[in-house]
C-alpha positions in Angstrom: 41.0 5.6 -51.4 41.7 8.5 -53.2 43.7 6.6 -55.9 40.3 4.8 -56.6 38.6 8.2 -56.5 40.8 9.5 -59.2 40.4 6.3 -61.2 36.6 6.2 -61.1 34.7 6.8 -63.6 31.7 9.1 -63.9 29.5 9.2 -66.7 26.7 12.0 -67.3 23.8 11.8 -68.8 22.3 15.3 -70.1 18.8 15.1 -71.7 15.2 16.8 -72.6 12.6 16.0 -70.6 10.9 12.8 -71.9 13.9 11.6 -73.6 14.5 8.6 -71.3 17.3 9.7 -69.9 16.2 7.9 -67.0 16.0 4.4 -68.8 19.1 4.9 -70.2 20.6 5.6 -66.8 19.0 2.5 -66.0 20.5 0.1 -68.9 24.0 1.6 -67.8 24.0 1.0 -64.1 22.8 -2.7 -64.9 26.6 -3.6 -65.1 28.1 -4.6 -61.7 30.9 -1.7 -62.1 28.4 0.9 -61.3 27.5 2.1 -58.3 24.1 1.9 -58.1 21.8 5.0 -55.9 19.6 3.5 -53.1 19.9 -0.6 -53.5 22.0 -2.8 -51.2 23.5 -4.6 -53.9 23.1 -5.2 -58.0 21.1 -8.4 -57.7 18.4 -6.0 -55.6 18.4 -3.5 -58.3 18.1 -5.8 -60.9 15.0 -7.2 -59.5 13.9 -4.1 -59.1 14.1 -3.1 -63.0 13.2 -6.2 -64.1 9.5 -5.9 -61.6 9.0 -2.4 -63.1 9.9 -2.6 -66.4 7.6 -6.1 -66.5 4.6 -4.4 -65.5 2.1 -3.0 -67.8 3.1 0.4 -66.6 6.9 0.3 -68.0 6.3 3.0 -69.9 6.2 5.3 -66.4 8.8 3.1 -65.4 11.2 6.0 -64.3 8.2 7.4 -62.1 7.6 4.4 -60.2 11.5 3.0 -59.9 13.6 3.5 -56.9 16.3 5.8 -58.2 19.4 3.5 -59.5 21.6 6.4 -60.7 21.9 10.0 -59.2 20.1 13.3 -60.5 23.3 16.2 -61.0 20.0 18.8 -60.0 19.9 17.2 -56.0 23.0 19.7 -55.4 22.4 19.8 -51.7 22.9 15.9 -51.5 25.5 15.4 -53.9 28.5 15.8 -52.4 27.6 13.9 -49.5 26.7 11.0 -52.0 30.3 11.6 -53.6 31.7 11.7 -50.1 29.9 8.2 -49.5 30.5 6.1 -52.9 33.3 3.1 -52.1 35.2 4.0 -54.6 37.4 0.8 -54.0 34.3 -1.2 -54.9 32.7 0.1 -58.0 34.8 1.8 -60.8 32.5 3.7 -62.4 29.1 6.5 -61.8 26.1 7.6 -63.8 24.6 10.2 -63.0 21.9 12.2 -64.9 19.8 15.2 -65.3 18.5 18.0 -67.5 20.9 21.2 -68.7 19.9 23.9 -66.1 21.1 21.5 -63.7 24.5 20.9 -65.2 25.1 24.8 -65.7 23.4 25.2 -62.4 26.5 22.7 -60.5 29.0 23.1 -62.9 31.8 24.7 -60.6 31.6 21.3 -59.0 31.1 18.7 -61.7 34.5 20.4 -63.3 36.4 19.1 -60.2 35.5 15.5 -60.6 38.0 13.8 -62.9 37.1 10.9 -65.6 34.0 12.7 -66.8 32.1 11.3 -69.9 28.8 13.0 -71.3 26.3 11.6 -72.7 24.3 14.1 -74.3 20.2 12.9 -75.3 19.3 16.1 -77.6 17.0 16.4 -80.5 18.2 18.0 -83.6 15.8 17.4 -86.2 12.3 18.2 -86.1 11.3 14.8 -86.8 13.0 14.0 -83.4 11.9 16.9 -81.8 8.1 15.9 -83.0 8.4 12.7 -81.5 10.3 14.6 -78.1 7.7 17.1 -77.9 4.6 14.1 -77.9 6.3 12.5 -75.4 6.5 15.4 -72.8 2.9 16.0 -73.4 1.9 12.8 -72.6 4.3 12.1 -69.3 3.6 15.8 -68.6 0.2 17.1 -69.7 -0.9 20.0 -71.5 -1.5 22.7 -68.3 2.0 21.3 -67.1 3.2 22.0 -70.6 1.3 25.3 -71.0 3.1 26.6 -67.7 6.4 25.8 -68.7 8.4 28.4 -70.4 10.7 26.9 -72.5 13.7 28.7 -74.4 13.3 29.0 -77.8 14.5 26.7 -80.0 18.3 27.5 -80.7 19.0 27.9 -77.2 17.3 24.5 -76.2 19.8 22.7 -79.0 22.3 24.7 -77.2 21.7 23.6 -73.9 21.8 19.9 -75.0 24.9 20.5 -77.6 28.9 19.3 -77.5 29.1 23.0 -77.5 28.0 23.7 -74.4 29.4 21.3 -72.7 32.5 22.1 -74.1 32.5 25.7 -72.9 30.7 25.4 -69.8 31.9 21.8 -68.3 35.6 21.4 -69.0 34.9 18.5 -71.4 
């Protein structure tokens, strides 16, 4: 068991808010290797996607989707869900949340070997246009409003190879 441990395979995904993290999270954990979150099997999860993602509402699809990957920022449950994966049957994690909650766990994501990140971040302001009309309309403007968001150089250091670098062992 802890041979597999060692050998798995846990992948990261660090985004905005509104940058699909989630759907990416999604694509990943479509092949069998993963493990995925709260389905009995692959086939169950697939069905799952495949009824959200078909209904009119796919753009929300992440709202509406019984969680097939694991958010880093659900500390409290983590390690018990670490504790539970058989590692023996699926090589390989994804697991995914926004920056605060990677800096906020990061003493224990640096002790789990075979890390990848994959880091969703939006440089130019093209992108950041695009990110920015997304959140509003997942998020609305009062929600918007009441968020305080850093400014804008620490934001594309939050979601930079930098900060990873420094702060996650990577």
């Amino acid at each position: 068991m802890i041979n597999a441990f060692l050998d798995h395979q846990s992948f990261f995904i660090c985004y905005h808010i509104g940058a699909r993290g989630t759907h990416l999270s999604n694509l990943i954990s479509l092949d069998p290797s993963f493990r995925p979150k709260n389905f009995s099997d692959h086939n169950e999860f697939y069905n799952s996607l495949h009824e959200v993602y078909g209904a009119k509402e796919s753009a929300t699809a992440h709202l509406t989707l019984k969680e097939g990957h694991f958010i880093v920022g659900e500390q409290h449950r983590f390690v018990e869900y670490l504790r539970n994966t058989n590692y023996s049957q699926y090589t390989n994690s994804v697991y995914l949340g926004h920056s605060s909650c990677f800096l906020r766990n990061s003493e224990l994501l640096n002790k789990i070997p075979n890390k990848k990140y994959i880091i969703i971040s939006a440089k130019d302001e093209h992108s950041k246009k695009i990110l920015g009309e997304r959140q509003f309309s997942l998020l609305g403007k009062d929600y918007i409003n009441a968020l305080t968001f850093p400014t804008a150089d620490v934001e594309d250091f939050l979601y930079s190879r930098e900060f990873f670098e420094r702060y996650h062992n990577v």
